[in-house]
Phi, psi and omega in degrees: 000099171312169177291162156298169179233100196243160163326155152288140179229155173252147197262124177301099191254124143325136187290346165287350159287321164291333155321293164302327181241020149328106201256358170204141208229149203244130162220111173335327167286348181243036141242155188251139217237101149287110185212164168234139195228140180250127184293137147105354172304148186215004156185178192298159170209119209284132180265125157335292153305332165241062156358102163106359190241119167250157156246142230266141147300174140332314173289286188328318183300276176358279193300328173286335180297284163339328206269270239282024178268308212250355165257003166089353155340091182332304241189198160195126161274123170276127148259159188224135201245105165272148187282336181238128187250189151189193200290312200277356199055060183295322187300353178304284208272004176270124201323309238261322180278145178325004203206346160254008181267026206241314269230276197286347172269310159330276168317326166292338186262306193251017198083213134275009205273326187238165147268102167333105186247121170236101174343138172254080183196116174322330194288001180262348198212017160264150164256036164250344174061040181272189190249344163224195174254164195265157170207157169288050217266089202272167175189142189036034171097352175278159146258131144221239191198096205251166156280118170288091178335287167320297159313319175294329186294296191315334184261296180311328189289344189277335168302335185281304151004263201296337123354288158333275194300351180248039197008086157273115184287315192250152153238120187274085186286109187223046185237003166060029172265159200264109170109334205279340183287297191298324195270331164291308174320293183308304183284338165307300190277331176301337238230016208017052195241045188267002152250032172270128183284131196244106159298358220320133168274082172298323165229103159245120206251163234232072205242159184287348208268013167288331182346294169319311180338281157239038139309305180317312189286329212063064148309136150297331226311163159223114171099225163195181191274016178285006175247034167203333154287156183290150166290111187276338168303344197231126176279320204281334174254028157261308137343314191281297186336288173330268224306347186299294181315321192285325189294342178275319174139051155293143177261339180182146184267175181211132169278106177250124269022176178232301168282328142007270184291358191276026150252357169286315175265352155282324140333289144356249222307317159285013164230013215259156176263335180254193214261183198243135167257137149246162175235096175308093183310190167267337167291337173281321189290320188289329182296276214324329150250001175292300160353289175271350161299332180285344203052049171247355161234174195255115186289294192304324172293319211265342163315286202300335188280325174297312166322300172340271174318322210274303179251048119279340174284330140145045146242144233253334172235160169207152189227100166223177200266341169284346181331333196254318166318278196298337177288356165256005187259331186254359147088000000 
């Protein structure tokens, strides 16, 4: 004797219901608290442009670390704003620079309680505000001044180095050079430094949604970054990409922009073998409150819906400026 053959009906659901049969859940360890501290700060100073984003003293930084200790947070991304650049980006690797003395009073303050995360990427300490270092290159009677790939490796190991020692557990490599996984990876393990964990931004796309961004650094940047970031029209070299970094020793990939991109990143995610990163950008967090100061959106709803989504799409981290928000919203 079959079942009767009834319509599909839709079930008046409760919110404890909705709950229960949730099939994707925001859980606080798996966001990362992105933040920035400037050298030479004696207190927060509010970005413009990102309502609610500061950039952090030495102390504050401290103390924000402590939040994302006490809010059950994965993680904290350190970025570091020097008071001085120059063309090599000296100030990366030096002990001495904002962002690895920012690195060891952090790890010093929580420990292991939390995970350190420290941007790898020349572009806050170059003062041209490329992602590498520069060279000349002429072709056809021109010169002009492109990044030198090799050379920028040779900058990441020292920068990575010098990270390692001031004990940052992830290093977030986001500057898209060719090779950079394998060549930080190698000077990590000569140097016995083989459980520091390697981020790669593997698909990182040449995108508008950076802006705020850099504000947040005081970029310098001239021109732009389309001749080593992804072509936001193309998936199939973001795939390639992923699998080279996995093959070089990426301990986890990372997807750059996040709402965009989540048909990038469900891909990812469906072939990468270690676990998948997004980055909720500084251009998604500013509509997003640019949005709700007119009061044309419910910001914590369209917040959370955003998230939402970002890890229905298959990421496994998420890296935003709401992180502290949602971890008090989800209680």
């Amino acid at each position: 004797m079959g079942y009767p053959v009834q319509r599909p009906r839709r079930l008046r659901q409760t919110p404890a219901l909705r709950r229960l049969v949730a099939q994707t859940r925001l859980d606080p360890a798996g966001l990362i608290l992105p933040v920035f501290v400037r050298e030479g700060a004696t207190e927060p100073i509010p970005i413009t442009s990102m309502p609610g984003v500061r950039q952090h003293s030495m102390v504050s930084l401290v103390q924000e670390a402590r939040r994302v200790v006490a809010a059950g947070l994965g993680g904290i991304m350190i970025f570091g704003v020097p008071a001085r650049r120059d063309a090599v980006g000296s100030g990366a690797d030096d002990p001495d620079g904002i962002l690895n003395q920012a690195l060891a009073r952090v790890r010093d303050a929580v420990g292991d309680e939390t995970v350190v995360m420290a941007d790898l990427c020349l572009d806050e300490f170059t003062d041209h505000g490329h992602c590498g270092v520069l060279s000349e290159r002429t072709r056809g009677g021109r010169t002009d001044l492109v990044v030198d790939n090799d050379a920028t490796l040779e900058r990441y190991a020292a920068m990575g180095l010098a990270q390692a020692r001031a004990g940052a557990h992830v290093l977030g490599l986001s500057g898209m050079m060719d090779g950079q996984v394998g060549h930080v990876r190698a000077a990590l393990d000569d140097a016995g430094y083989a459980d520091v964990v390697l981020l790669a931004y593997a698909a990182k796309y040449a995108s508008g949604f950076y802006g705020p961004f850099r504000e947040a650094v005081e970029s310098t940047l001239t021109g732009d970054r389309t001749t080593y970031q992804q072509d936001p029209a193309n998936l199939t070299e973001s795939l390639r990409e992923v699998a080279l970094d996995v093959a070089e020793g990426a301990d986890l990939v990372m997807v750059k922009p996040a709402l965009p991109y989540l048909d990038v990143l469900r891909a990812v995610a469906e072939v990468s073998p270690v676990p998948v990163s997004a980055y909720q950008v500084s251009g998604e967090y500013a509509q997003i409150e640019a949005a709700a100061a007119q009061g044309w959106i419910d910001r914590d709803r369209v917040m959370l819906e955003s998230l939402t989504s970002i890890r229905r799409a298959g990421a496994g981290q998420i890296l935003t400026y709401y992180a502290l928000r949602v971890a008090d919203l989800l209680g």
